[in-house]
Kinemage of the C-alpha trace (Angstrom):
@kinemage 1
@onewidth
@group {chain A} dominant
@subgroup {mainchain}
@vectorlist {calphas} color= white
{ca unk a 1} P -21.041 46.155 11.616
{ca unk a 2} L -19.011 48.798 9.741
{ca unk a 3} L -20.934 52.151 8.969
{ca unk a 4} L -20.517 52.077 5.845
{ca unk a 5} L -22.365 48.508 5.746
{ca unk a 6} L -24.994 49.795 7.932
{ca unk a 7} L -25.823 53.209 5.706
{ca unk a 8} L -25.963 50.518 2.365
{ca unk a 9} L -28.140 48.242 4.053
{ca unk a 10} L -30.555 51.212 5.552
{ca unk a 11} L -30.755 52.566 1.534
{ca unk a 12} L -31.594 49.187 0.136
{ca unk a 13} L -34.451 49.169 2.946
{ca unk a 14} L -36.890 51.325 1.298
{ca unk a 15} L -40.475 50.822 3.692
{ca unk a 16} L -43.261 49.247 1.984
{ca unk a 17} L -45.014 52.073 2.001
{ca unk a 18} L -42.963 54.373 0.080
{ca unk a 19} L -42.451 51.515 -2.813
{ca unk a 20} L -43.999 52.546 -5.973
{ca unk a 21} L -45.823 49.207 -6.774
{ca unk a 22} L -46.586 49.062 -3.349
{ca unk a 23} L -48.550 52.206 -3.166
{ca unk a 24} L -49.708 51.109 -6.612
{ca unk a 25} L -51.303 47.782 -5.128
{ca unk a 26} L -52.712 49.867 -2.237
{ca unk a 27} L -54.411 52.408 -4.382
{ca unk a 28} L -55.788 49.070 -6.653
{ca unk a 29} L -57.194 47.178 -3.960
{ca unk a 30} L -59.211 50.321 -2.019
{ca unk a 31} L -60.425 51.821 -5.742
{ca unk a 32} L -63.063 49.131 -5.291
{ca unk a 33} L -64.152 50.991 -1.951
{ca unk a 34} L -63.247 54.001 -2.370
{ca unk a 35} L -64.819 55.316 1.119
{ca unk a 36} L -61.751 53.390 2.602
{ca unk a 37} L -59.456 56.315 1.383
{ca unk a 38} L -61.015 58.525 3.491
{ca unk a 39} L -59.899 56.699 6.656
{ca unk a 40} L -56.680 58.455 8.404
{ca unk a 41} L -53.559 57.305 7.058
{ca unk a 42} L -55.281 54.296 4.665
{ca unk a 43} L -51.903 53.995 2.633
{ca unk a 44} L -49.599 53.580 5.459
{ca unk a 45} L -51.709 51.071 7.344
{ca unk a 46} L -52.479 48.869 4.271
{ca unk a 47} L -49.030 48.953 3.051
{ca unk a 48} L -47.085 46.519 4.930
{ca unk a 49} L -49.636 43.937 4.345
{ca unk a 50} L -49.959 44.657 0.890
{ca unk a 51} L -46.138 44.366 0.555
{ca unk a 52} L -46.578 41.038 1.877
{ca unk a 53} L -49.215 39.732 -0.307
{ca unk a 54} L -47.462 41.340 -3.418
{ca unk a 55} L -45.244 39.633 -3.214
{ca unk a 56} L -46.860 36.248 -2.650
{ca unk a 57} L -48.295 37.374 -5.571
{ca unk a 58} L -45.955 37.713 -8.117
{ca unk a 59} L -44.230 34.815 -6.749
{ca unk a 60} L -47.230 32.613 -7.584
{ca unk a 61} L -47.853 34.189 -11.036
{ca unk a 62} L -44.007 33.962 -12.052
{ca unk a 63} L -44.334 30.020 -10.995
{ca unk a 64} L -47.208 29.441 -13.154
{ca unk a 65} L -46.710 26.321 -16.003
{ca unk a 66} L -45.022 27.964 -19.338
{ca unk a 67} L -46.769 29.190 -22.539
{ca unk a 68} L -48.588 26.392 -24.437
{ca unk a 69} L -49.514 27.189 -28.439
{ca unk a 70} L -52.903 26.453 -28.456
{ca unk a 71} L -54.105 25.998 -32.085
{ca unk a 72} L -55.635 22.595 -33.678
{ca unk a 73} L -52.580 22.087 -35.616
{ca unk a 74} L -50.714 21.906 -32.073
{ca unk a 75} L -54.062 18.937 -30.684
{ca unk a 76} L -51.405 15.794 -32.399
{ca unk a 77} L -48.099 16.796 -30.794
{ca unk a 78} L -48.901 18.540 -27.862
{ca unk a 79} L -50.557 16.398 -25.228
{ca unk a 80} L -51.856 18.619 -22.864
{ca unk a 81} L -53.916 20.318 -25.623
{ca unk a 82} L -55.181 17.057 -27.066
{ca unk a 83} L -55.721 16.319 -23.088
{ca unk a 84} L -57.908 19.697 -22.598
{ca unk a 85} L -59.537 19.297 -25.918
{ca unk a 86} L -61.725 15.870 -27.607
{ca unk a 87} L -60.828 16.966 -31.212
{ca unk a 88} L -58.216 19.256 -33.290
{ca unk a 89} L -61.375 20.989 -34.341
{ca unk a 90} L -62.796 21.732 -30.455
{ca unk a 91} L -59.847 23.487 -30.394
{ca unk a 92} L -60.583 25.090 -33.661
{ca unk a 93} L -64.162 26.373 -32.521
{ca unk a 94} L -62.636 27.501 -29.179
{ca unk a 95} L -60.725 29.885 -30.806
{ca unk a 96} L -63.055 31.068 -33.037
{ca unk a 97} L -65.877 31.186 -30.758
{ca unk a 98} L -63.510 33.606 -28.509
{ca unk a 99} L -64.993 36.788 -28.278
{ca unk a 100} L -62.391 38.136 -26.319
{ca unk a 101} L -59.777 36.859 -28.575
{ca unk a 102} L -61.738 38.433 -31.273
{ca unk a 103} L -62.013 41.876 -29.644
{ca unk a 104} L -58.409 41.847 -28.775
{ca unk a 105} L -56.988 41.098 -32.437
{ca unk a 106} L -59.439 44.055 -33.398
{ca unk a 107} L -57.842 46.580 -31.347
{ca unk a 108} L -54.669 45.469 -31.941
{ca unk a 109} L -54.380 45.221 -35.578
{ca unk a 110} L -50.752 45.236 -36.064
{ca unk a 111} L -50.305 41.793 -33.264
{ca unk a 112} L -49.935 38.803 -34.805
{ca unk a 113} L -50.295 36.691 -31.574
{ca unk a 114} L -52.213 36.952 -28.233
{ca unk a 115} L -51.100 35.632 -25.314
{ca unk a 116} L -54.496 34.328 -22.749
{ca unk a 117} L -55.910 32.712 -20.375
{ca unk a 118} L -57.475 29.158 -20.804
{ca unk a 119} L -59.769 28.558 -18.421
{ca unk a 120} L -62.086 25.310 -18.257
{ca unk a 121} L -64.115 22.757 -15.808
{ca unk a 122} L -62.749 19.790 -15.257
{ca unk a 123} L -64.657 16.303 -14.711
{ca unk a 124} L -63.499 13.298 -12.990
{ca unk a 125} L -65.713 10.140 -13.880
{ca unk a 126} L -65.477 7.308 -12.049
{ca unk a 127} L -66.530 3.669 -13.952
{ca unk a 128} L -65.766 0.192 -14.899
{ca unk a 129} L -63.166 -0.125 -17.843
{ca unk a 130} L -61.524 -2.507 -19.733
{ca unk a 131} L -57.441 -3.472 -18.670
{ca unk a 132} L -55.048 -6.348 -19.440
{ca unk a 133} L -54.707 -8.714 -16.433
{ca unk a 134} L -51.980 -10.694 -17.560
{ca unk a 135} L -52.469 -13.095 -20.399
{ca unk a 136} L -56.519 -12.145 -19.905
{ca unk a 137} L -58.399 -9.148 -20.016
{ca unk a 138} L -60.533 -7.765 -17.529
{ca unk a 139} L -63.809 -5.843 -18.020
{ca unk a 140} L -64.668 -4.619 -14.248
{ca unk a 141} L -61.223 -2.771 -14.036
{ca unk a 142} L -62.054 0.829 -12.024
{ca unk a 143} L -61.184 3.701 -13.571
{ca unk a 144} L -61.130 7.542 -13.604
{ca unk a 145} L -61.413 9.578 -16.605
{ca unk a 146} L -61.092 13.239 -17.418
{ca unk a 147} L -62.907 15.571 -19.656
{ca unk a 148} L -62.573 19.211 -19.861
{ca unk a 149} L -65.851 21.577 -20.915
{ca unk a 150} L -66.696 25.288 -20.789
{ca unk a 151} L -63.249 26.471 -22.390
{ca unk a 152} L -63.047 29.953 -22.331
{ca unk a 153} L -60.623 32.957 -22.696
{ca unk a 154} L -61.346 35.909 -20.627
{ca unk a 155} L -58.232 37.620 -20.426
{ca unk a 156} L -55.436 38.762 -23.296
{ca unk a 157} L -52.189 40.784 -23.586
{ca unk a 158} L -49.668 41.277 -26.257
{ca unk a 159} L -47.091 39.818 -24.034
{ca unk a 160} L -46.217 37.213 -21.711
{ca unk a 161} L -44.760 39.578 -19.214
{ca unk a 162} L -48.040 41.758 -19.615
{ca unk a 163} L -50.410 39.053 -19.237
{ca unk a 164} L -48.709 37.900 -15.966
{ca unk a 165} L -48.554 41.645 -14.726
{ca unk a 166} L -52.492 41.694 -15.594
{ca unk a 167} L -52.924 38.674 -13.627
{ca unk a 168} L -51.381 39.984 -10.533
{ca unk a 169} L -53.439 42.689 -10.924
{ca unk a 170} L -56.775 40.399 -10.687
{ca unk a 171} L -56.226 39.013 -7.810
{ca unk a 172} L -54.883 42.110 -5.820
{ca unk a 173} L -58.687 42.960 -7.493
{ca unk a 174} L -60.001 39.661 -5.327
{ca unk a 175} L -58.537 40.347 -1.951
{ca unk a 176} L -60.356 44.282 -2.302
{ca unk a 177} L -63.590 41.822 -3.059
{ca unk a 178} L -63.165 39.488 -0.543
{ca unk a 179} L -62.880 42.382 1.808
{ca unk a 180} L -66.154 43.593 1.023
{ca unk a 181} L -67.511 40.971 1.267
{ca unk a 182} L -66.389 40.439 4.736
{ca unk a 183} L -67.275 43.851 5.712
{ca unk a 184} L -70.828 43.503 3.992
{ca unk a 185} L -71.048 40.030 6.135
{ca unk a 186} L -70.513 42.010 9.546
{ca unk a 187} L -72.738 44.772 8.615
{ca unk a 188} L -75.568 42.386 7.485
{ca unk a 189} L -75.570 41.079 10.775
{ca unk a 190} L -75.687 44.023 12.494
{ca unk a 191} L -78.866 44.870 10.017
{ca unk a 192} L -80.521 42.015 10.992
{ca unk a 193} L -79.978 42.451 14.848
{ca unk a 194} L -81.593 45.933 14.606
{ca unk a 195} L -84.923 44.220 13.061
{ca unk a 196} L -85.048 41.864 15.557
{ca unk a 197} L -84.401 44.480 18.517
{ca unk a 198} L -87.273 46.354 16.712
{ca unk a 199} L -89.634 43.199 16.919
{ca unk a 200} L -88.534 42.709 20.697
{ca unk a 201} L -89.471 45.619 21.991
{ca unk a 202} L -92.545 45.946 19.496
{ca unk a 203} L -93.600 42.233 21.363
{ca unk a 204} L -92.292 43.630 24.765
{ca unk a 205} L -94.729 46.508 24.861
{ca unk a 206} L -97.462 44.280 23.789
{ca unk a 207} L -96.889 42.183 26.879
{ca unk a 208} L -96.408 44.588 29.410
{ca unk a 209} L -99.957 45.907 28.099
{ca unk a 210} L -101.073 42.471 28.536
{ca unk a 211} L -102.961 42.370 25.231
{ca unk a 212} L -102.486 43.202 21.575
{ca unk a 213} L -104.143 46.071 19.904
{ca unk a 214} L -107.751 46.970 20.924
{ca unk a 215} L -107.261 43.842 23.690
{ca unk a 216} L -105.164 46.360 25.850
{ca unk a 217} L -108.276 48.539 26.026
{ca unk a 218} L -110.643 45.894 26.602
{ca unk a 219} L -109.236 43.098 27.583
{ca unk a 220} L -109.383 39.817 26.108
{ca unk a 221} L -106.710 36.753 25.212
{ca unk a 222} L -104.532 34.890 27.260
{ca unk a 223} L -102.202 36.992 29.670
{ca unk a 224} L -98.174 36.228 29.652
{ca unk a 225} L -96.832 33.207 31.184
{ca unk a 226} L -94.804 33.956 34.125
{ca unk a 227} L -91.514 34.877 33.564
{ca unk a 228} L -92.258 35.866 29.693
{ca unk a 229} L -91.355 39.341 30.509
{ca unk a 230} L -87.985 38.684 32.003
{ca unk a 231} L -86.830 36.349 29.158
{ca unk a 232} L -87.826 39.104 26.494
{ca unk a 233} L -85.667 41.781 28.608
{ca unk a 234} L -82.751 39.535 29.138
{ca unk a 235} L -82.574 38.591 24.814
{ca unk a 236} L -83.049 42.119 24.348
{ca unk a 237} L -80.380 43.261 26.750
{ca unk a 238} L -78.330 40.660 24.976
{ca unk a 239} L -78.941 41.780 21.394
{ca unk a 240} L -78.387 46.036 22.214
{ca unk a 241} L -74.967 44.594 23.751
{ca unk a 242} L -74.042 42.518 20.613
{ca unk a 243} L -75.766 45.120 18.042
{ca unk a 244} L -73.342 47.472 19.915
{ca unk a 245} L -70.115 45.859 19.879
{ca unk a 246} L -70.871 44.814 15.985
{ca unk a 247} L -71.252 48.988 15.401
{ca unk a 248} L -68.078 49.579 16.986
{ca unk a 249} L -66.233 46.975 15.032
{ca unk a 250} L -67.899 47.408 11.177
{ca unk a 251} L -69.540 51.558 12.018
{ca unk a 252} L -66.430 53.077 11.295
{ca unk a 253} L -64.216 53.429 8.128
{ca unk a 254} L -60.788 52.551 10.272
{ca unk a 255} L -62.334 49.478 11.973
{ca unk a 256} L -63.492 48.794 8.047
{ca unk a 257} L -59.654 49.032 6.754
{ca unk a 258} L -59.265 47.189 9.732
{ca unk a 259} L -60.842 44.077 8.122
{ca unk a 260} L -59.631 44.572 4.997
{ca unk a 261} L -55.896 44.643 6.295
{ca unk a 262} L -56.777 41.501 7.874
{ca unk a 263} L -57.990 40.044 4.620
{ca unk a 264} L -55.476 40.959 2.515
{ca unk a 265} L -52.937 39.384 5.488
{ca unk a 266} L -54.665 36.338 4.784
{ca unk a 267} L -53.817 36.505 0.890
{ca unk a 268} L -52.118 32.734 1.503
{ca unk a 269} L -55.352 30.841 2.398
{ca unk a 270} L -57.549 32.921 -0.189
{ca unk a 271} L -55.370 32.874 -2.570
{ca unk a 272} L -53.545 29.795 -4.293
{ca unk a 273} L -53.105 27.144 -7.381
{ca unk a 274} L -53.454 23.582 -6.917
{ca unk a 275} L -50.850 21.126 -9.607
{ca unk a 276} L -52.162 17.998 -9.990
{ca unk a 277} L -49.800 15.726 -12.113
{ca unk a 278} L -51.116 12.410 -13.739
{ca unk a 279} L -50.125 10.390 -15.935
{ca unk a 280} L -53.064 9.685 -19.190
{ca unk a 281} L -53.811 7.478 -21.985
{ca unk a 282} L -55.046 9.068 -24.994
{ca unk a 283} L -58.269 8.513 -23.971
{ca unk a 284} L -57.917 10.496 -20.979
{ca unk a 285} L -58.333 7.903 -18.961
{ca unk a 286} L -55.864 7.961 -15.365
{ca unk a 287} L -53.129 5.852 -15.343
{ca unk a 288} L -51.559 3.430 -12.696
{ca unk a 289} L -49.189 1.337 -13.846
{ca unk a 290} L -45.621 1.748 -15.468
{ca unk a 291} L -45.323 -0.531 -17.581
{ca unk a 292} L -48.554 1.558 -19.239
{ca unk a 293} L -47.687 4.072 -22.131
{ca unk a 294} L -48.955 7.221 -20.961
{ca unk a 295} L -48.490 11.263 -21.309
{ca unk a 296} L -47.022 13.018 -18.176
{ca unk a 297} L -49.916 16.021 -17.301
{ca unk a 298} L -49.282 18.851 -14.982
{ca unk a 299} L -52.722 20.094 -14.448
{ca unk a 300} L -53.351 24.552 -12.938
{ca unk a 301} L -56.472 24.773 -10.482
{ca unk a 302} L -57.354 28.082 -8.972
{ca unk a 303} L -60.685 28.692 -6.772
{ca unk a 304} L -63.037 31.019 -7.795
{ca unk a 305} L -65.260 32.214 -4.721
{ca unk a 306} L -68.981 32.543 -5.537
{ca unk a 307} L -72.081 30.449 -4.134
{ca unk a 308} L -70.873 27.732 -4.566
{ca unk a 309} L -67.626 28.210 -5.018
{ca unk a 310} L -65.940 26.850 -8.539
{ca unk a 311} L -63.010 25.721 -9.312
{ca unk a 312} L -61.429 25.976 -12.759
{ca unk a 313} L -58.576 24.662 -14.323
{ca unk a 314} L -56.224 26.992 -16.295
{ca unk a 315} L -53.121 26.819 -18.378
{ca unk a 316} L -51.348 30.248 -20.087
{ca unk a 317} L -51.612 29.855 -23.772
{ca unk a 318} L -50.520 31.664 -27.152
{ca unk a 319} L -52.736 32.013 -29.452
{ca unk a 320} L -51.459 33.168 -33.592
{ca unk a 321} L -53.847 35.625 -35.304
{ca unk a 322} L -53.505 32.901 -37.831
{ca unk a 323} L -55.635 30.367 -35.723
{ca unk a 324} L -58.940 32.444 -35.518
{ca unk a 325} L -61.300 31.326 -37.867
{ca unk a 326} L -63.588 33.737 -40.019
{ca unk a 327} L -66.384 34.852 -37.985
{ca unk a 328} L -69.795 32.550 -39.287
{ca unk a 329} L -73.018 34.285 -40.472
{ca unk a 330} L -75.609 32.593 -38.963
{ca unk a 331} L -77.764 32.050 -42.090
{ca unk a 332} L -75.123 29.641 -43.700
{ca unk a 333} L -75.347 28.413 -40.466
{ca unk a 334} L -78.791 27.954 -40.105
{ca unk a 335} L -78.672 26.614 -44.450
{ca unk a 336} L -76.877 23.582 -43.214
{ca unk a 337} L -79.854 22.111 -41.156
{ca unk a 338} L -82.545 23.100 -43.661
């Protein structure tokens, strides 16, 4: 190799950890801990991870399903809004019932569009339908419908470019969180030991006195078994040996960054969007033949960690100022029932 070659290819090699966006993810992900930053060298240890799961980050945000206008006037032509929503005017309240989209046109008065988030739970039902057989029609025919509830907008932008960039930015946000949560695990544990080595020895000294309370003094209840004594030392040998090498691995802020470098290294299995593409009737109802009219639907899962987990489907959306109803008063509300 020429050196000429070999001095381009050395500039174009900047390290991880002196790449702005790098050091920009790096500062994102420990502002949610910020004790982390006081561990030696923080940036340069978390940086070639981070690199790593940047970009597996961006990646999966810049392969995410194209804008879809999401307005009822859009429920009759485009089919994976009729799919998402029963009626043109579900979409209609959707919108309207946004409070996010709401808050966003307000402090942008001069945008005449939003670009969000749709996020909603899907259900699968499984019954017995009805389905040509033939020249005769049969009524036990298994199917599997969808329906899609709990529609909600969380997050906005004025662009699509900003709304991806924001997106990135959440889930650098849920590898910090799954970190602590890790670490918090760990330490728990180590919590717990220390109550139970305080119980131990509490109960040891109580045997060795061969009686509890005033019964040391005076005697009284059933002495030990045989043996008793020994077991009790041996668990509590074997707890002060496990308590210890759990304070060695979470006591310290590096062994803490530690776990977080390891969590953020595992940004592929935490991290990810399931497509599911089927092919629907109007009805929503899953499709399995060809010869079957039917609208093509590529359907956006992500995971959302919690107890229990959820999982959500999604699809990027843009939403005109136009499409957001007049906020209701309640009274003319309520008038409609009286």
């Amino acid at each position: 190799m020429g050196i000429t070659r070999w001095l381009k290819r050395r500039s174009a090699e900047v390290p991880a950890f002196d790449r702005q966006d790098v050091a920009d993810a790096v500062e994102r992900i420990t502002a949610l801990n910020p004790r982390l930053r006081l561990a030696a060298r923080y940036q340069q240890k978390l940086a070639p991870k981070t690199g790593e799961a940047l970009a597996y980050i961006r990646e999966l945000v810049e392969g995410l399903p194209a804008f879809r206008e999401a307005s009822a006037a859009c429920w009759s032509t485009d089919c994976c809004i009729r799919t998402c929503f029963a009626t043109a005017e579900e979409v209609s309240a959707a919108l309207s019932g946004a409070t996010t989209l709401r808050d966003f046109f307000d402090s942008n008065p001069l945008a005449q569009e939003a670009y969000a988030v749709l996020g909603m739970t899907r259900t699968e039902r499984h019954t017995l339908g009805v389905a040509a057989a033939g020249d005769s029609v049969r009524t036990d025919v298994a199917q599997t419908t969808y329906s899609f509830s709990e529609h909600q907008f969380r997050m906005c932008a004025l662009t699509e470019a900003a709304l991806r960039e924001e997106i990135v930015g959440r889930m650098l946000d849920q590898l910090a969180i799954h970190g602590m949560a890790r670490i918090a695990t760990k330490l728990s544990k180590r919590d717990t030991l220390k109550q139970e080595i305080a119980l131990l020895k509490t109960r040891q000294r109580l045997l060795e006195s061969k009686g509890q309370g005033i019964g040391a003094v005076v005697g009284g209840g059933a002495e030990p078994a045989i043996g008793e004594l020994a077991k009790l030392n041996a668990q509590i040998a074997q707890n002060d040996v496990e308590l210890a090498r759990l304070s060695e691995a979470t006591g310290t802020l590096e062994r803490q960054l530690d776990i977080l470098i390891g969590v953020v290294g595992d940004v592929r299995k935490l991290l990810r969007v399931d497509y599911r593409c089927v092919r629907l009737s109007r009805m929503n109802v899953v499709l399995q033949d060809d010869d079957v009219a039917g609208d093509e639907i590529e359907l956006a899962s992500a995971s959302v960690p919690g107890d229990p987990p959820l999982v959500r489907t999604f699809m990027l959306v843009r939403i005109a100022r136009a499409s957001i109803g007049p906020t209701r008063n309640l009274l003319d509300v309520a008038e409609r029932f009286l």
